[in-house]
C-alpha positions as CSV (number, residue, x, y, z in Angstrom):
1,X,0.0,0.0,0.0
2,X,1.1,3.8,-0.9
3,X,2.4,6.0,1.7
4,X,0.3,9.0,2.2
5,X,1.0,12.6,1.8
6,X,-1.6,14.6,3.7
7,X,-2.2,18.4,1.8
8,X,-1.0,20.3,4.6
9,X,-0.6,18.9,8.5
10,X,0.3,21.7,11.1
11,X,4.0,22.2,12.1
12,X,3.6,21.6,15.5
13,X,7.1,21.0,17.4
14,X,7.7,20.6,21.2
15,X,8.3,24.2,21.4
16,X,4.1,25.0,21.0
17,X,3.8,22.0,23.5
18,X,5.5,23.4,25.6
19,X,4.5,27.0,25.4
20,X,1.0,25.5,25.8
21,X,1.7,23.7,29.0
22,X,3.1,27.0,30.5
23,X,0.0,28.9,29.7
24,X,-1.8,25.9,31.6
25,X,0.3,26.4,34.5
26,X,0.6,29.7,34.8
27,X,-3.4,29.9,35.9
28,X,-4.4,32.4,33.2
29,X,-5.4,30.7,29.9
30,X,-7.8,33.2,28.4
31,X,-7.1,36.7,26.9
32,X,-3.7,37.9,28.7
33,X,0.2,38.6,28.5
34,X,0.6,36.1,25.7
35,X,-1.4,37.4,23.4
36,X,-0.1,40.7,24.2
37,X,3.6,39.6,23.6
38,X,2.4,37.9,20.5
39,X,0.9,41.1,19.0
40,X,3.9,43.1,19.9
41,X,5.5,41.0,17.5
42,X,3.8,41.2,14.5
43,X,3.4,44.6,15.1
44,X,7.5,44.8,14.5
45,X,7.3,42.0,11.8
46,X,4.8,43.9,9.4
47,X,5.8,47.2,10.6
48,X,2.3,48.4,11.6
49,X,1.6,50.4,15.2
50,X,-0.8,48.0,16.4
51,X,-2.1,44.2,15.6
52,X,-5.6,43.1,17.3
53,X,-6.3,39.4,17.2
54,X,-8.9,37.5,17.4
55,X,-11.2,33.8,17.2
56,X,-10.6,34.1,13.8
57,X,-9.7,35.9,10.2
58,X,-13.4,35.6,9.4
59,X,-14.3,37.2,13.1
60,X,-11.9,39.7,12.6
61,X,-13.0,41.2,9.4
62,X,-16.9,41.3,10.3
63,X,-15.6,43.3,13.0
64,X,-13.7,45.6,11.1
65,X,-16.5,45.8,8.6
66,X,-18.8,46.7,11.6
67,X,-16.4,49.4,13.4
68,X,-16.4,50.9,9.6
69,X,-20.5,51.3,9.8
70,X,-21.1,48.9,7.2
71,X,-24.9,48.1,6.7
72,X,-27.8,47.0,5.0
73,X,-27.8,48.7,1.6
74,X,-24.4,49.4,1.5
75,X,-21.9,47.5,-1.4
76,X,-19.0,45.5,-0.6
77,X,-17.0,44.8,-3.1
78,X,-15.4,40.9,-3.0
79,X,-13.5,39.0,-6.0
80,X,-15.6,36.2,-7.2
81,X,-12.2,34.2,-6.8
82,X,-11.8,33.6,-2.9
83,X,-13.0,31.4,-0.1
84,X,-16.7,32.4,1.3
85,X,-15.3,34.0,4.6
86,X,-14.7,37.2,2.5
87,X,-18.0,37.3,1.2
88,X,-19.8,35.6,4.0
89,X,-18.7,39.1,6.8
90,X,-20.7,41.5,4.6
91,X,-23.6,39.3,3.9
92,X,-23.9,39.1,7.2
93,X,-24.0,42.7,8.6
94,X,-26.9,43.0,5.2
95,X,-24.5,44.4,3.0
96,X,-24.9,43.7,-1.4
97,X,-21.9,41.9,-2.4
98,X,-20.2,43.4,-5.5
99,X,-18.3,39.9,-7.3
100,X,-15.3,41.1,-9.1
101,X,-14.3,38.6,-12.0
102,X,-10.0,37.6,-11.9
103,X,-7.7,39.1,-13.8
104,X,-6.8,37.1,-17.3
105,X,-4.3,34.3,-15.7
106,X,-4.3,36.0,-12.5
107,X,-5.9,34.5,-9.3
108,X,-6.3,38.0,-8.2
109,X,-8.5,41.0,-8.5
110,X,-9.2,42.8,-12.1
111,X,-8.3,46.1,-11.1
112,X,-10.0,47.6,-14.3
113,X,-13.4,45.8,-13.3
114,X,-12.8,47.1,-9.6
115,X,-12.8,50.6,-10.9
116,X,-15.6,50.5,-13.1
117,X,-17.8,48.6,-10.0
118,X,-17.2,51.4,-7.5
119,X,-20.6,53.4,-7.0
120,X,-22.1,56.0,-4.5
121,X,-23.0,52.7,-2.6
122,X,-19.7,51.3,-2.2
123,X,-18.5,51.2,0.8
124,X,-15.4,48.8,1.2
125,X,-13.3,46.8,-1.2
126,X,-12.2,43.4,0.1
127,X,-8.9,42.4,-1.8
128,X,-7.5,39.1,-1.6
129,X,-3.9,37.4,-2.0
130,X,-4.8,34.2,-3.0
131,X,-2.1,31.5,-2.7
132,X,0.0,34.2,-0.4
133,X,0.5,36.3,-4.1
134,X,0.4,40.3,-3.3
135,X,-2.6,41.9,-4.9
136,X,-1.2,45.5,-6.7
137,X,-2.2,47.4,-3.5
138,X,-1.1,51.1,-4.1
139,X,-3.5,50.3,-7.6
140,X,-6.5,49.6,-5.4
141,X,-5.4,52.8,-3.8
142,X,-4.9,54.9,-6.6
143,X,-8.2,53.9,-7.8
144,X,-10.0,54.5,-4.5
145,X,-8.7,58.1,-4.1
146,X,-9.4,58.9,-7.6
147,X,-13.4,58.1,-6.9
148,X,-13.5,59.7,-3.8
149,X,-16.5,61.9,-5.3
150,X,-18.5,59.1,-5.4
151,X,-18.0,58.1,-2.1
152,X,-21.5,58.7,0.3
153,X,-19.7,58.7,3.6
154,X,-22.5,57.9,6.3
155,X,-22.6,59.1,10.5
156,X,-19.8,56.7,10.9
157,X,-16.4,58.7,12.0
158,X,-14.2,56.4,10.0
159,X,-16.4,56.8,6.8
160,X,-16.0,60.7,7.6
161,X,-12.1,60.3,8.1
162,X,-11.3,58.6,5.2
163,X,-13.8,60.2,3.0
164,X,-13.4,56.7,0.5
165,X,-14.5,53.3,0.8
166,X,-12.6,51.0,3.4
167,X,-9.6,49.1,1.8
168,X,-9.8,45.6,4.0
169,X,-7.1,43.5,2.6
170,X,-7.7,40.0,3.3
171,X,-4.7,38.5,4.0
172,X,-5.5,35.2,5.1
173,X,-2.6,33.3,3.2
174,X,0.2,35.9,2.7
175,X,1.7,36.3,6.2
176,X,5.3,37.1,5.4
177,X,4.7,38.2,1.7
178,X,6.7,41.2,0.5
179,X,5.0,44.2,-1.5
180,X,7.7,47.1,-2.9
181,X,10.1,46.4,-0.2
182,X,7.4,46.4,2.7
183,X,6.2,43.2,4.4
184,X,2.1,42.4,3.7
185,X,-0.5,44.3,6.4
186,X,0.5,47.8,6.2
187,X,-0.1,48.5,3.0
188,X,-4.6,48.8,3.5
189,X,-6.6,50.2,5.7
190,X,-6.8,47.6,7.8
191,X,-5.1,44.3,6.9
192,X,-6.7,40.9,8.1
193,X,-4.7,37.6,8.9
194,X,-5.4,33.9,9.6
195,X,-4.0,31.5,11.5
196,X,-6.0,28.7,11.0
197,X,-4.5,25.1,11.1
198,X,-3.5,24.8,7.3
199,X,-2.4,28.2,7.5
200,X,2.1,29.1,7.4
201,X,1.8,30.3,11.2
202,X,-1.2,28.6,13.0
203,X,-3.2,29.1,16.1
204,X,-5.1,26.2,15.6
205,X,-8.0,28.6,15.2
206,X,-7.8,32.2,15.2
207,X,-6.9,35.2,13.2
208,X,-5.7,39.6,13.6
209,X,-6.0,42.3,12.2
210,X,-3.1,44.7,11.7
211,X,-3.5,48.7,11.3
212,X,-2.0,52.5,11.8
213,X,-4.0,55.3,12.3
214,X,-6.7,56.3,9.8
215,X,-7.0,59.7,9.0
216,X,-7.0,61.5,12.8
217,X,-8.1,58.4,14.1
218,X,-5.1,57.2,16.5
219,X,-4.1,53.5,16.1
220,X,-4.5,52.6,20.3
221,X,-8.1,53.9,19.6
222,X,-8.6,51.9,17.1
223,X,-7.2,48.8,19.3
224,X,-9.2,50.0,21.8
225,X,-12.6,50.3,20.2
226,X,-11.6,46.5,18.3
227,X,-11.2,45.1,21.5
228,X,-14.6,46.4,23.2
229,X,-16.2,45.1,20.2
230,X,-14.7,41.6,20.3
231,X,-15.6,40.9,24.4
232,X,-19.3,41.3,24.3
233,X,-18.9,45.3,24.3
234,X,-17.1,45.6,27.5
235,X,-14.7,48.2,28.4
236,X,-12.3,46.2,30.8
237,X,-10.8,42.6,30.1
238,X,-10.6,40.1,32.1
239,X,-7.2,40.3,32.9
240,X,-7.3,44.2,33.8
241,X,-10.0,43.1,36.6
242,X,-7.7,40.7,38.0
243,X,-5.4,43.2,38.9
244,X,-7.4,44.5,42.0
245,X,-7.6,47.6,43.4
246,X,-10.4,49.7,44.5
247,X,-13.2,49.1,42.2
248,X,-11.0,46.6,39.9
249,X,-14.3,44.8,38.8
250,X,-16.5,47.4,37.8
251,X,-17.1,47.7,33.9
252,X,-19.0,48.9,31.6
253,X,-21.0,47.2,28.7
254,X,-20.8,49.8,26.3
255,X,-22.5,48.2,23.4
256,X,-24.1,45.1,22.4
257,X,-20.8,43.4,21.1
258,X,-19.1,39.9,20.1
259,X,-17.6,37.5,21.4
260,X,-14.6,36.9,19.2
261,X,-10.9,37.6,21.4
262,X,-8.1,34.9,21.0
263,X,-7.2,32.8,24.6
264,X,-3.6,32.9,25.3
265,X,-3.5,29.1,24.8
266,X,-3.6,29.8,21.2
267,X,-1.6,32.7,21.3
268,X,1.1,30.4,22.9
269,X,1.0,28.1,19.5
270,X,1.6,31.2,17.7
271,X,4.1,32.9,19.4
272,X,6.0,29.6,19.2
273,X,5.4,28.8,15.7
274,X,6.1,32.8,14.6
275,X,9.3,32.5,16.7
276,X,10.2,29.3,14.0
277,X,8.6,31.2,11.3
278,X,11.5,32.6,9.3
279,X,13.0,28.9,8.6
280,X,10.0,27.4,8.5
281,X,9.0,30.1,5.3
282,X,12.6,28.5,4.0
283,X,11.4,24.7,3.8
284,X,8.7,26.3,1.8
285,X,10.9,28.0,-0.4
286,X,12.6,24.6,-1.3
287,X,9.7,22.7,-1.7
288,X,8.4,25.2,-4.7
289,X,12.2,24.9,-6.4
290,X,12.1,21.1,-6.4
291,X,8.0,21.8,-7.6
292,X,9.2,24.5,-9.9
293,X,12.2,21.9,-11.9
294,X,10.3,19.2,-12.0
295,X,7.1,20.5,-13.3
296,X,8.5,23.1,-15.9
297,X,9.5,19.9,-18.1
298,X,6.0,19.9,-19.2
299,X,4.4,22.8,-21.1
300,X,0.5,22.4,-20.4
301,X,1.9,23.1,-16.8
302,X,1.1,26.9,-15.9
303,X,3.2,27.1,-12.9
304,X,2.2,29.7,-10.3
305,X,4.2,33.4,-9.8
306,X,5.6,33.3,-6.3
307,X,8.4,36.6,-7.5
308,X,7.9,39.8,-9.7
309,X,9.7,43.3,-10.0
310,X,7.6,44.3,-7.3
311,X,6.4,41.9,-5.0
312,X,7.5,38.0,-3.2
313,X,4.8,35.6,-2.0
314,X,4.5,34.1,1.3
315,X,5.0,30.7,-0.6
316,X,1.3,29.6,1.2
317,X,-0.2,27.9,-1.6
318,X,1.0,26.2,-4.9
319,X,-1.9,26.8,-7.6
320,X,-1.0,24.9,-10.8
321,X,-3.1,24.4,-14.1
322,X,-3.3,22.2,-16.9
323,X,-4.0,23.8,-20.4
324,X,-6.8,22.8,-21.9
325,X,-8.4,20.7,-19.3
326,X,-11.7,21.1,-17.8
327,X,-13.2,19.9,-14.6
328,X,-14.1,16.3,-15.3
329,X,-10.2,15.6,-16.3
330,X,-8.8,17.9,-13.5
331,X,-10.8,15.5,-10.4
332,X,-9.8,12.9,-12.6
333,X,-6.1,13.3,-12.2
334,X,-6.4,14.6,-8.7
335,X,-8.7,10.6,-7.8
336,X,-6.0,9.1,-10.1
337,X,-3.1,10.6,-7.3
338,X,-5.4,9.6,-4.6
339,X,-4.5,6.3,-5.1
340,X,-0.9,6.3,-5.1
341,X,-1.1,8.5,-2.1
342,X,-0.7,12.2,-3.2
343,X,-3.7,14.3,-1.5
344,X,-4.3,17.3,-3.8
345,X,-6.7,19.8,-3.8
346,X,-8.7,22.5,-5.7
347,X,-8.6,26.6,-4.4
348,X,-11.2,27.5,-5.3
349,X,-14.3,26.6,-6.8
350,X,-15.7,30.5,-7.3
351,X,-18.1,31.8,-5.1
352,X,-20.8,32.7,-7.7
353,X,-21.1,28.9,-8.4
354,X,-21.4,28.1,-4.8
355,X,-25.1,27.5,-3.7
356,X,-25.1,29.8,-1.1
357,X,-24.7,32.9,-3.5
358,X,-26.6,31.1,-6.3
359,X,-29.1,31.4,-4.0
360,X,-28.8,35.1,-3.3
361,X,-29.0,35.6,-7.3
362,X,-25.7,35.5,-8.5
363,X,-24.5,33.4,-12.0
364,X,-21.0,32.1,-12.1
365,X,-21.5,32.8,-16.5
366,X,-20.9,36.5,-15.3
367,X,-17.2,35.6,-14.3
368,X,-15.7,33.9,-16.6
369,X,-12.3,34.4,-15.9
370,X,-12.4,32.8,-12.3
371,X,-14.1,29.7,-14.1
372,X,-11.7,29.6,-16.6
373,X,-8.6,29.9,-13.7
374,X,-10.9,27.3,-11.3
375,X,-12.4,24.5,-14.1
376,X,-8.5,23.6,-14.8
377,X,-6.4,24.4,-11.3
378,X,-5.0,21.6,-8.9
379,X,-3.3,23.0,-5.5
380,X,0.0,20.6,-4.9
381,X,0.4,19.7,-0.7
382,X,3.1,22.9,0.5
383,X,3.8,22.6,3.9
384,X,7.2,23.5,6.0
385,X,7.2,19.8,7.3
386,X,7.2,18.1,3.5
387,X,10.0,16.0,2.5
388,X,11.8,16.8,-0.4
389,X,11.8,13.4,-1.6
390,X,7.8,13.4,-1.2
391,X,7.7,16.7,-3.1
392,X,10.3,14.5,-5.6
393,X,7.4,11.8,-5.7
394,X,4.4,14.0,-5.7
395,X,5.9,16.0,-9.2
396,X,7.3,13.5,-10.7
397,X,4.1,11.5,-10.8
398,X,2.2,14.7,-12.0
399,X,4.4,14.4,-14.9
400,X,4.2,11.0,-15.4
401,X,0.6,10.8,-15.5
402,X,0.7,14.2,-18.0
403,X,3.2,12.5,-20.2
């Protein structure tokens, strides 16, 4: 029987056990000094004045949608080409999503159908790097300031700040990813990460979002106002009414909020695993060489950008596709690996042909381009524990079932 190569098991190492266990015995395991040492950090890594995080990615950007006043009537614009947690926050605040088609052999955003999709109901643009790719962000920019007189800012003090729709970059998979010299999350507005289990760093569940100030609005407000929102609208933490003192436990519910903060037993996992992170972003690196020779012998092979002039992935996912193939021979190669051992997958099936937003009206024959990048893509297992010698096996048997 063939070994199996799982699509992407966690890095876990003693070091997260044993940051766990520490957490365990310390007596505080919820919201608390690990989570604040963890933020610190990616607050230097991506070069940002302050880092929230939270349950999850998906958590944190329905928040961030929420402290930006987004509501029923208003659009959010989404690409078609993503998974349904950046769609799924603004349906559920009420909010019209606005499905942007890919760019010709680009995973990412069409910046000229962005532009041409903005309206006086547009409210935030939800970017995405899919695969850990860098969208073109001073582009979304550009074209957000350059429609700023279409822009109907509501009550909402961010809205009046800004004066243009919110640019929420989901950044889900491009943790480490380099834009014009400048590490990913500073770049937007407000920049949103996961660390979900498959993801490069992991939590096991949970996500952040990173920011600086916008317009007037100071960054530690920002934190501040995040961090009521995510503990049921409270205005004191757990941890700040342990302290004790007169009147230590009195608080204040200041609005009817969430309940979406990240314990520190998950901050632990990440701290450890963020600590590991540059060399861990290496074994990646190698595994998409060895991909990258071995798969570049066959021409109906598209292999995926991970470098440009202007910008270096985060080496999360690696998208291939086969020219000329549609679906049916697609799952047939990826069943035909299943049983030599090679677990592939598929990123992602667009979410205008998902029934959820079929149901809400929408027609996948109006994006053609993310059908066209979906009907023929195959995601190969990249992972910072892979052997090279699977990664060896797992190409070479691509190619031989090509050839």
């Amino acid at each position: 029987m063939n070994k199996v190569i799982p699509f992407s098991p966690p890095d876990i190492t003693d070091s997260e056990i044993e940051a766990v266990v520490k957490v365990l015995k310390s007596g505080w395991i919820t919201t608390g000094p690990v989570n604040k040492e963890f933020e610190e950090e990616l607050c230097k890594y991506i070069d940002v004045k302050r880092v929230k995080l939270f349950s999850s990615a998906t958590s944190a950007m329905e928040l961030a949608l929420i402290m930006f006043g987004i509501k029923e009537g208003d659009e959010v614009i989404v690409p078609a080409y993503t998974y349904t947690s950046t769609a799924n926050v603004a349906v559920h605040l009420g909010a019209k999503v606005v499905f942007i088609d890919a760019s010709d052999n680009d995973f990412n955003i069409n910046l000229e159908k962005l532009e041409k999709a903005l309206t006086n109901k547009t409210k935030a643009v939800i970017a995405v790097d899919i695969g850990g790719k860098p969208c073109d962000y001073d582009g979304i920019i550009k074209i957000l300031e350059s429609k700023k007189e279409l822009f109907n800012a509501s009550e909402n003090k961010y809205q009046i700040e800004l004066k243009r729709p919110l640019f929420l970059l989901d950044a889900a998979h491009s943790i480490g990813a380099v834009y014009k010299g400048k590490r990913t999350g500073s770049q937007a507005d407000i920049s949103s990460f996961s660390f979900h289990a498959v993801k490069n760093i992991t939590t096991a569940e949970g996500g952040a979002l990173s920011f600086n100030d916008i317009g007037s609005i100071n960054a530690d407000d920002i934190y501040k106002e995040l961090s009521v929102l995510s503990l049921h609208g409270q205005n004191k933490s757990a941890l700040d009414k342990s302290k004790g003192g007169k009147g230590a436990w009195r608080y204040s519910i200041e609005l009817a909020g969430y309940k979406a903060n990240m314990s520190d037993l998950h901050a632990a996992v990440g701290l450890s695993q963020f600590k590991r992170y540059d060399s861990m972003l290496n074994n990646r690196k190698k595994i998409v060489s060895i991909y990258n020779e071995i798969l570049s012998s066959n021409k109906r092979i598209i292999l995926p950008s991970f470098k440009d002039s202007f910008s270096e992935s985060s080496y999360h996912l690696y998208l291939i596709r086969i020219k000329d193939y549609e679906e049916e021979e697609r799952d047939l190669l990826i069943d035909k690996m299943s049983e030599i051992g090679i677990t592939l997958n598929v990123h992602y099936l667009p979410l205008p042909a998902q029934k959820a937003y079929i149901d809400l009206g929408y027609d996948i024959n109006n994006y053609k381009n993310a059908f066209n990048m979906y009907k023929n893509q195959i995601t190969l297992p990249l992972y910072s524990t892979l052997k090279e010698e699977d990664a060896i096996y797992i190409a070479e048997n691509i190619i031989k079932y090509l050839n």
